[in-house]
C-alpha positions in Angstrom: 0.0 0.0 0.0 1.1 3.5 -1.1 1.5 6.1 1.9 0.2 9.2 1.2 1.3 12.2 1.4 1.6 16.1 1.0 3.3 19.1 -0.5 3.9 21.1 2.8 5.3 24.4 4.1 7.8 24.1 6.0 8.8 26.5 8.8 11.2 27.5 11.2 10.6 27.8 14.6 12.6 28.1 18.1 9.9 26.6 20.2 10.8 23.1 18.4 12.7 21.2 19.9 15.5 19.5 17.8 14.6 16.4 16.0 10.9 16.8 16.4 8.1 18.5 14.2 4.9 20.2 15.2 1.9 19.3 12.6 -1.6 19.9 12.6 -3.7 17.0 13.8 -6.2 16.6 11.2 -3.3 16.7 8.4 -1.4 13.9 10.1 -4.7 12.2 10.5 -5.0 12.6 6.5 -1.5 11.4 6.1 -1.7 8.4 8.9 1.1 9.9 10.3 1.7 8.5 14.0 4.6 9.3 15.1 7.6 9.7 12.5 7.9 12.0 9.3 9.5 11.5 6.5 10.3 15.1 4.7 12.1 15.3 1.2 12.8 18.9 -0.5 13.8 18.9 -4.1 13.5 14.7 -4.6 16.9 14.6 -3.1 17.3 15.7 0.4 15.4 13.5 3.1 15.2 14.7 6.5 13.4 12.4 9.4 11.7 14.2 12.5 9.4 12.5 15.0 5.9 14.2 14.6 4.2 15.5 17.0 -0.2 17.1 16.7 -0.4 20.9 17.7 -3.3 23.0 17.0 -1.5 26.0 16.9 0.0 24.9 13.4 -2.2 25.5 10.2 -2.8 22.3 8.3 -0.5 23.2 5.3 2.8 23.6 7.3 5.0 21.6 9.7 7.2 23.5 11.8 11.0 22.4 12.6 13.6 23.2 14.7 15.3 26.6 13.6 19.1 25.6 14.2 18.4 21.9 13.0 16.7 23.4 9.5 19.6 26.0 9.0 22.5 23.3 9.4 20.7 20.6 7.0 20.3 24.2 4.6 17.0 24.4 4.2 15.2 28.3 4.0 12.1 29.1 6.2 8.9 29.0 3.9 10.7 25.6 1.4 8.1 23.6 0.5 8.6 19.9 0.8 7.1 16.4 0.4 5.8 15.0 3.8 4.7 11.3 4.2 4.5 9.0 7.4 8.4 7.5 7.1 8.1 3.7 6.4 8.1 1.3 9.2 7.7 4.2 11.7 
């Protein structure tokens, strides 16, 4: 079975803490997103965060760590394939 998934905004924020992502809960109930994410910008870089539902987040964003998305390169506002990451 194919997972779904979901071209997303993504954004920085410091209230993240690092390896984690804050999502809206009815878009990881869309995706069946339980606990870890799978992100990929571009078809080639793939980041991994463990998910986490927060209703402050609108549904077409997941927010990220600030530091952690500045040191993998990626710009505040990149818009990115998000899936539930396989086996997780």
């Amino acid at each position: 079975m194919q997972r779904k998934e979901r071209r997303l905004r993504l954004r920085r924020r410091d209230e993240v803490p690092e390896g984690k992502a804050y999502m809206n809960p009815s878009m990881m109930a869309e995706l069946g997103i339980s606990s870890a994410i799978e992100v990929v910008i571009a078809g080639k870089k793939k980041l991994y965060f463990q998910a986490q539902p927060n209703d402050k987040v609108p549904p077409n964003e997941v927010w990220c760590n600030t530091d952690e998305l500045k040191m993998q390169g990626v710009a505040d506002y990149t818009i990115a394939t998000v899936r539930a990451r396989a086996g997780g």
